[in-house]
N, C-alpha and C positions, 0 to 999 in steps of 0.2 A: 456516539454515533446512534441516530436513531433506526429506529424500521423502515421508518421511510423514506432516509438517504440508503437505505441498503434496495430497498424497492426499486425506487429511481433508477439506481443504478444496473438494478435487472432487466428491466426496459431498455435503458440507452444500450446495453448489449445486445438486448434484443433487435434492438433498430440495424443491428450488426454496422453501427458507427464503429469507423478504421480508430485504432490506438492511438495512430499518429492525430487524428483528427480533435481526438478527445484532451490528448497534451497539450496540443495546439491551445485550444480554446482553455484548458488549465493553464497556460502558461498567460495569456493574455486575462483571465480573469482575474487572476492572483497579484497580476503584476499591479495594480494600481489599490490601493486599497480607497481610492475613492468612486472607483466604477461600484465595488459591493458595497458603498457607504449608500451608495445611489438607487443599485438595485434593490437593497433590503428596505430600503427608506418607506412607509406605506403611505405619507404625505404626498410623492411624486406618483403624477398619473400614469397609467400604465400605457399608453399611446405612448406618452416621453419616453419610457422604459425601453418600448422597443424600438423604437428610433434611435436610442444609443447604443443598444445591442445592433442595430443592422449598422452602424456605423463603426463603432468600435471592432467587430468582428469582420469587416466588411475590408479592415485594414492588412491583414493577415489570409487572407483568402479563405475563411471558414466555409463550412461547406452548409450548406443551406438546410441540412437534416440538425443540424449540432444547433445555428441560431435559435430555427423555432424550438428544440427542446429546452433551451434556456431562458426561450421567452416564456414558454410552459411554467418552468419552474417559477419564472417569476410571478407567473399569475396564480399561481399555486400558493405560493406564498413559501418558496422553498430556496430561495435565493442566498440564506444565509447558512444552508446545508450545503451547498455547491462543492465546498471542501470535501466533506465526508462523502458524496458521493460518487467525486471524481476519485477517491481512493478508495472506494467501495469496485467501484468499475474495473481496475487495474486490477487488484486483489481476483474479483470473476476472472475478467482475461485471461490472468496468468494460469486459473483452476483450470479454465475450459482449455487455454494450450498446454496443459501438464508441466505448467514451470513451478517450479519448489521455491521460495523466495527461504533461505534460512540464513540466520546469525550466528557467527563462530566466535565466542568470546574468550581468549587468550590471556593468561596472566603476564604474559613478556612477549614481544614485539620479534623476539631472535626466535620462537619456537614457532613462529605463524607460518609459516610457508608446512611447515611438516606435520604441524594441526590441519592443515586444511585441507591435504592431501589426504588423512586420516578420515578428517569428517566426511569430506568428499564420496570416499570410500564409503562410507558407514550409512551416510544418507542414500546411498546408490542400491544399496542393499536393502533400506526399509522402501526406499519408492523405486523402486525399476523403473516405472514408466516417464517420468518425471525427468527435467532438465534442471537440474541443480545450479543457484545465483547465490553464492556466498558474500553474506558482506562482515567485511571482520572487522570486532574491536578489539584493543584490550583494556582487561579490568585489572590493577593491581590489589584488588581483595583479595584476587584468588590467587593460591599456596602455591600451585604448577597445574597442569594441562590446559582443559578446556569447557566448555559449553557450547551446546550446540541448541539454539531454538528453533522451530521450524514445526508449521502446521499447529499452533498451540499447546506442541509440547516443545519438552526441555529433556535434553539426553546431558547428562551429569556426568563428564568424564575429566572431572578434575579431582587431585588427592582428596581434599577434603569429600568428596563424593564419593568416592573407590573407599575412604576410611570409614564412610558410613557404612555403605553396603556390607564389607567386611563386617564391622560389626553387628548389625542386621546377621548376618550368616551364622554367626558365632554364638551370638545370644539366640536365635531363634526365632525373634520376629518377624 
């Protein structure tokens, strides 16, 4: 992801374009992988370009803030960042409404319901303010518990992680 799918995408927040709005138009852009073969393409003119965005977008009721920022990007020459910056956007959103997106990684499928409850708990306690979105996997690497990622860290609450720290404690490092 570069700077300038993350840039973009502080703009299109700023345009305070609706979530819905912006899925929307993620979901229609993605859907075809010959619309972004079209847009990225630098052979096709750019008059074509937005005649197929006012068309293509035109089919879904886009809202006429979201076309022109796509035809933007396309003049920009940013059309094949579209990806990173429609999850650049979501990623904001969710900062700006205090949602936590974290991952709960489980070694068995039978302890997920009462890891999550746990994590739940635990992520509630580092972010109060924050609305916590759990999505669980499991990993059979791990020996028992869990992992929890979220905000670019990683809370280590599987034995093999409780067996480190212990010995961290023990030896002194």
């Amino acid at each position: 992801m570069t700077q300038a799918a993350v840039n973009n995408a502080i703009v299109l927040h700023r345009l305070s374009v609706s979530r819905e709005d912006v899925r929307r138009a993620d979901e229609l852009y993605s859907k075809t992988s010959e619309l972004q073969k079209i847009l990225t393409n630098p052979e096709i003119p750019l008059a074509k370009k937005y005649d197929i965005i006012d068309k293509v977008f035109a089919l879904d009721d886009t809202k006429e803030l979201m076309k022109n920022f796509i035809k933007e990007m396309c003049k920009l020459g940013y059309c094949d960042e579209m990806r990173d910056i429609f999850d650049s956007y979501y990623r904001i959103d969710d900062e700006a409404n205090h949602i936590l997106k974290a991952e709960l990684i489980s070694a068995d499928s039978s302890d997920e319901d009462d890891n999550a409850k746990q994590a739940q708990d635990f992520l509630k306690s580092r972010y109060p303010d924050y609305t916590i979105e759990l999505t669980k996997t499991v990993d059979a690497d791990l020996l028992g518990g869990y992992l929890i990622r979220a905000h670019h860290k990683e809370y280590d609450r599987s034995f093999e992680g409780r067996f480190c720290q212990l010995e961290r404690k023990l030896t002194g490092r």
